[in-house]
C-alpha positions in Angstrom: -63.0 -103.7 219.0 -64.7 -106.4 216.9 -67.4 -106.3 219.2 -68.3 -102.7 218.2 -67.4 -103.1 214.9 -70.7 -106.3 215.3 -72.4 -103.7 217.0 -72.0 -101.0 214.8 -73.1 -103.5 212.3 -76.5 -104.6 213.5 -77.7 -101.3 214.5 -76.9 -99.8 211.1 -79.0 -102.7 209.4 -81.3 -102.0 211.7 -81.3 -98.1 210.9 -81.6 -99.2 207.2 -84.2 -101.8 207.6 -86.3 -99.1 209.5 -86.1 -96.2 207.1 -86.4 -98.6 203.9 -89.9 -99.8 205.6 -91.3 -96.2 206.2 -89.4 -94.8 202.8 -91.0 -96.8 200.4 -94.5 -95.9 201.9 -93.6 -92.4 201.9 -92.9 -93.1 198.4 -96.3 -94.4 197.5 -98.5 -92.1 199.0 -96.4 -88.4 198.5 -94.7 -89.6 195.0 -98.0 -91.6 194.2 -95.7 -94.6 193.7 -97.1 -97.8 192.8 -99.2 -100.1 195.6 -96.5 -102.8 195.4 -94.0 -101.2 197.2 -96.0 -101.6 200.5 -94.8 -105.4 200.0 -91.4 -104.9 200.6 -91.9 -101.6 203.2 -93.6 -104.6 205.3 -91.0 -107.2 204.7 -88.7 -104.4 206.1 -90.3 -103.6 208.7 -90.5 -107.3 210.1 -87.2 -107.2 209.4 -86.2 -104.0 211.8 -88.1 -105.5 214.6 -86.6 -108.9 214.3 -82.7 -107.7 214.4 -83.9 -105.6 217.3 -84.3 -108.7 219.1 -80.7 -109.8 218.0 -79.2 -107.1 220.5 -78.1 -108.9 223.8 -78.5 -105.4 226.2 -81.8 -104.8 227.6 -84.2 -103.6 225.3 -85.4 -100.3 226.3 -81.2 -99.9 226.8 -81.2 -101.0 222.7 -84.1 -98.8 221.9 -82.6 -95.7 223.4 -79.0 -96.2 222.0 -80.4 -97.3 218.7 -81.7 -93.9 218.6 -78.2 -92.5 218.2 -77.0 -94.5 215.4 -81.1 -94.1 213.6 -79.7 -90.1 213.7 -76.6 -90.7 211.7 -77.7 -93.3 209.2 -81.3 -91.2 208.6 -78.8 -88.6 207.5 -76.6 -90.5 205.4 -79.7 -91.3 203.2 -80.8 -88.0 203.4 -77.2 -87.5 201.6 -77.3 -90.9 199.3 -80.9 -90.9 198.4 -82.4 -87.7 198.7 -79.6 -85.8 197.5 -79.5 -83.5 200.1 -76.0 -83.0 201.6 -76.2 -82.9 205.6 -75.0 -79.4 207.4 -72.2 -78.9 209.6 -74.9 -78.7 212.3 -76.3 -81.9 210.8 -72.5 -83.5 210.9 -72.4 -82.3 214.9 -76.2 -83.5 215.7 -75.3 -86.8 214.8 -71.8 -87.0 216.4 -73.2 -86.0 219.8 -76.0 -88.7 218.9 -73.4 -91.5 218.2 -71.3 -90.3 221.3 -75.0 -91.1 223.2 -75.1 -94.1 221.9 -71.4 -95.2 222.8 -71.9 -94.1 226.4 -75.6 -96.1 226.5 -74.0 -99.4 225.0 -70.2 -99.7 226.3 -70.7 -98.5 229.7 -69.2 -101.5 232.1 -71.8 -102.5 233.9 -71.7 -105.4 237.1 -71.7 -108.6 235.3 
């Protein structure tokens, strides 16, 4: 269990990480925020690719199972930062999404 609690973990930094570094240029050129905040949206950015390496599965394996838990954590900022609260629909996308990525990651699989 704690090893899907770490795994949980990582890919939810990682989901974080990724939508802070495309936010925050989003921010700059739709909200004409200030120039600066492409500093940090790089720094995060760096930061998304390196805890991608930090996964011990096979990386495309990471990369599509990451995909799951990117679904549910784009939508809890959708809720925390944007202010929009997700749909029912939203709520079921992401469970089957999450689902995905528990099937992708704890499959047994020959050692």
């Amino acid at each position: 269990m704690l090893n899907v609690l770490k795994l949980l973990l990582l890919f939810g930094l990682t989901a974080v990480a990724e939508i802070v570094g495309c936010y925050l240029p989003w921010l700059w050129l739709r909200k004409e925020g200030p120039w600066w905040l492409l500093l940090p949206a790089g720094l995060s950015l760096m930061l998304f690719v390196w805890l991608l390496t930090l996964h011990p599965a096979a990386a495309g394996r990471v990369y599509a199972a990451y995909g799951g838990v990117y679904v549910a954590v784009a939508l809890l900022w959708l809720w925390l930062v944007d202010g929009v609260r997700p749909s029912g629909w939203d709520i079921a996308g992401a469970a089957v999404a999450l689902c995905g990525m528990a099937i992708i990651m704890l499959a047994p699989r020959p050692a």
